[in-house]
Z-matrix of the N, CA and C atoms (Angstrom, degrees):
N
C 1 1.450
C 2 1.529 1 110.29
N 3 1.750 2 109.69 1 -38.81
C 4 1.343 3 114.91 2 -153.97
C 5 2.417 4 90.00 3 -70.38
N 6 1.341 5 112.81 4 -39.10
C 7 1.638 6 122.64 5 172.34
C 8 1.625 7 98.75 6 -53.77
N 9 1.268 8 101.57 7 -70.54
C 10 1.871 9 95.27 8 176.74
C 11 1.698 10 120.17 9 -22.26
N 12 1.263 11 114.95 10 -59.02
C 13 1.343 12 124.07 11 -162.11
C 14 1.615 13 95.30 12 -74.48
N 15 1.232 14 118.04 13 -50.94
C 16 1.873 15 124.66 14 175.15
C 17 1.352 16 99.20 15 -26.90
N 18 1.797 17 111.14 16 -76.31
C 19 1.671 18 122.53 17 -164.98
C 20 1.360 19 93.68 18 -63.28
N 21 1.421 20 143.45 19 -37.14
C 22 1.350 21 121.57 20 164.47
C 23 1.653 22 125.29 21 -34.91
N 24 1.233 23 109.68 22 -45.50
C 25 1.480 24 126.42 23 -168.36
C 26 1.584 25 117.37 24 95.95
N 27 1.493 26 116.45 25 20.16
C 28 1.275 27 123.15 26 119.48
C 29 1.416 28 151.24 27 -41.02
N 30 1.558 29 95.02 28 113.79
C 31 1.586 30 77.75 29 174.97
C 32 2.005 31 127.53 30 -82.43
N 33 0.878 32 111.15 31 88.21
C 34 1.633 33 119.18 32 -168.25
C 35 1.625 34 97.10 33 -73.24
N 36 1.635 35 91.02 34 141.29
C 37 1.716 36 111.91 35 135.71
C 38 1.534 37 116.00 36 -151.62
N 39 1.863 38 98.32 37 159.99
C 40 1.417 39 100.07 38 -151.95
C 41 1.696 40 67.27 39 -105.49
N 42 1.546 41 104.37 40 157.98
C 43 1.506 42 127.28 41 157.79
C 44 1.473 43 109.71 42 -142.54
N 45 1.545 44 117.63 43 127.64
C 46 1.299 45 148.77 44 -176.00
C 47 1.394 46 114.43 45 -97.42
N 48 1.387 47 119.64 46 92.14
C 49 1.605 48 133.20 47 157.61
C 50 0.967 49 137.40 48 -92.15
N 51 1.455 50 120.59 49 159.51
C 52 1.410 51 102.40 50 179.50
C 53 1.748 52 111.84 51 -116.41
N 54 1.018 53 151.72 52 129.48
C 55 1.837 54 167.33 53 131.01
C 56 1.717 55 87.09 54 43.41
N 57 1.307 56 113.94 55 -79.13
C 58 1.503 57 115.09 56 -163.26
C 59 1.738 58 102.18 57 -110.70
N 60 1.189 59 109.07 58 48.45
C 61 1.147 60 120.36 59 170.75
C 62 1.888 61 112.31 60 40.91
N 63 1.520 62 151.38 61 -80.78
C 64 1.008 63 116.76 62 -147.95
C 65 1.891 64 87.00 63 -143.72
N 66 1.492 65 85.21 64 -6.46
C 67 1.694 66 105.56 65 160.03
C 68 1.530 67 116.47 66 -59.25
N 69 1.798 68 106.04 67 -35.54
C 70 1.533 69 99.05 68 -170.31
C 71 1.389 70 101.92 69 108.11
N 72 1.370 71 118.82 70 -175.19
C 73 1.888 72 131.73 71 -168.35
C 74 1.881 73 103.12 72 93.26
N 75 1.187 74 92.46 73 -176.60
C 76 1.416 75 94.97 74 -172.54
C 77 1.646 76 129.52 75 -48.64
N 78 1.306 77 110.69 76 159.05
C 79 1.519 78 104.70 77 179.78
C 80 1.684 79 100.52 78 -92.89
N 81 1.369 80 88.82 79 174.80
C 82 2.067 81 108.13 80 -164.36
C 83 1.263 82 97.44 81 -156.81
N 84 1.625 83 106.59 82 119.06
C 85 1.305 84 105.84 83 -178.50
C 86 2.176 85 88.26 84 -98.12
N 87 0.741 86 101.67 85 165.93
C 88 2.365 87 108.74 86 172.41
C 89 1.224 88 88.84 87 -152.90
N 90 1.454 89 88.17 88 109.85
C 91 2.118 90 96.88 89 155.44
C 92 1.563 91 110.92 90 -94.71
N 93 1.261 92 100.08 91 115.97
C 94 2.207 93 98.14 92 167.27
C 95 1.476 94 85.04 93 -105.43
N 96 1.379 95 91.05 94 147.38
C 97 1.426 96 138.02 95 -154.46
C 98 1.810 97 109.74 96 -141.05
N 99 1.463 98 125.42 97 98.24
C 100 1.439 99 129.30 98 170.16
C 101 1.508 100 110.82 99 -89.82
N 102 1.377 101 138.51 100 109.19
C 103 1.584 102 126.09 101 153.65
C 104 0.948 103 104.63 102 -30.32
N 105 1.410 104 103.32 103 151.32
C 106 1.956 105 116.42 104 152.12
C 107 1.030 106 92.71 105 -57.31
N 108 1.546 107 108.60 106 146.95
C 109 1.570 108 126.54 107 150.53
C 110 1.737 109 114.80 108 -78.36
């Protein structure tokens, strides 16, 4: 997804979390996403 948004002409980044943060639980991918200006 995070290449998708690139060839869009987005500027993407992927960030990888986890549910209860450092406790552990599920993973979470969050794409932020900037338009071209």
């Amino acid at each position: 997804f995070t290449a998708r948004l690139t060839r869009a002409g987005f500027r993407a980044e992927e960030v990888k979390v986890r549910a209860n943060g450092r406790r552990g639980g599920a993973r979470h991918v969050i794409w932020l996403a900037a338009a071209p200006s």
